[in-house]
N, C-alpha and C positions, 0 to 999 in steps of 0.2 A: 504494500500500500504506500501514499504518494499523497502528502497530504502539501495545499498551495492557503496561504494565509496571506489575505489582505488587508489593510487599514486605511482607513480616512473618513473625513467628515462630512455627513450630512447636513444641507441647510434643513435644521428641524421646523421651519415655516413652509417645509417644501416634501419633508419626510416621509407622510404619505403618497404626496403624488410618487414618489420614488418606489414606494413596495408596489405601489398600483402598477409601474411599469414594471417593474420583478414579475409580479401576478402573470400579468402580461407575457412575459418573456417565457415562463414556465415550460412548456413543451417542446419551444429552442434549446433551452437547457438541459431539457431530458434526453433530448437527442445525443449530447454529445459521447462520441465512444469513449470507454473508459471512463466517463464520470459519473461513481457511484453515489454521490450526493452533495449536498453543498447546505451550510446552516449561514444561518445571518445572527451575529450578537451585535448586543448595544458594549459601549463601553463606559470607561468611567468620564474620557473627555467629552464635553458638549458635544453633541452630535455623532459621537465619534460611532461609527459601524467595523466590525469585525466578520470579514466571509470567510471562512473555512471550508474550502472542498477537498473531498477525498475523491481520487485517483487510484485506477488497477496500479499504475505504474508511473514512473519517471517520463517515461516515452509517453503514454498516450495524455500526460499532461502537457507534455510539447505540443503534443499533432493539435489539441487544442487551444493549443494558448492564442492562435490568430481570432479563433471565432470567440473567446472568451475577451480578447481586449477588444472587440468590435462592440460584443452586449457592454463591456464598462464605460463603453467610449460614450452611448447612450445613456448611461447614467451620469455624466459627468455635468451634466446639465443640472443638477442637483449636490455636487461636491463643491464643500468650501477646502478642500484638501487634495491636495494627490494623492495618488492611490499608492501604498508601498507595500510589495510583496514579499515575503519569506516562503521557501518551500522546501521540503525534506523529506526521506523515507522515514517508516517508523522503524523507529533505530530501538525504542522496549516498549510495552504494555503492560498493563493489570490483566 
């Protein structure tokens, strides 16, 4: 597994319309190979959002990362932040 962890900030005047287009996006996202799931957290900074998706693998988080910064590119219309990502295998578990 192949987890990609993003951060930045939502205009929270804008918040909703932002999951609305999430909503929206939903069956784009289901599409994409290799991605078994993707959670959305609030965080402690104003507005701040936290995505967490999980990947079969390294690779097919590659083969996706074009169509994935397309749907971000579409939310960006809503970021008071830049997006910044972190990604890794799971290196242990519970």
């Amino acid at each position: 597994m192949y987890y990609r962890v993003t951060t930045y900030a939502v205009d929270p005047a804008r918040r909703d319309e932002a999951f609305a287009l999430a909503d929206a996006k939903r069956e784009e996202l289901k599409s994409i190979a290799g991605l078994q799931w993707i959670q959305v957290c609030d965080t402690d900074d104003v507005g701040g959002v936290m995505i967490v998706a999980r990947y079969d693998s390294a690779e097919t988080a590659e083969s996706a990362s074009e169509q994935v910064t397309r749907i971000l590119g579409e939310m960006g219309q809503f970021m008071t932040s830049a997006p910044e990502v972190k990604a890794g295998p799971v290196s242990w578990e519970l």
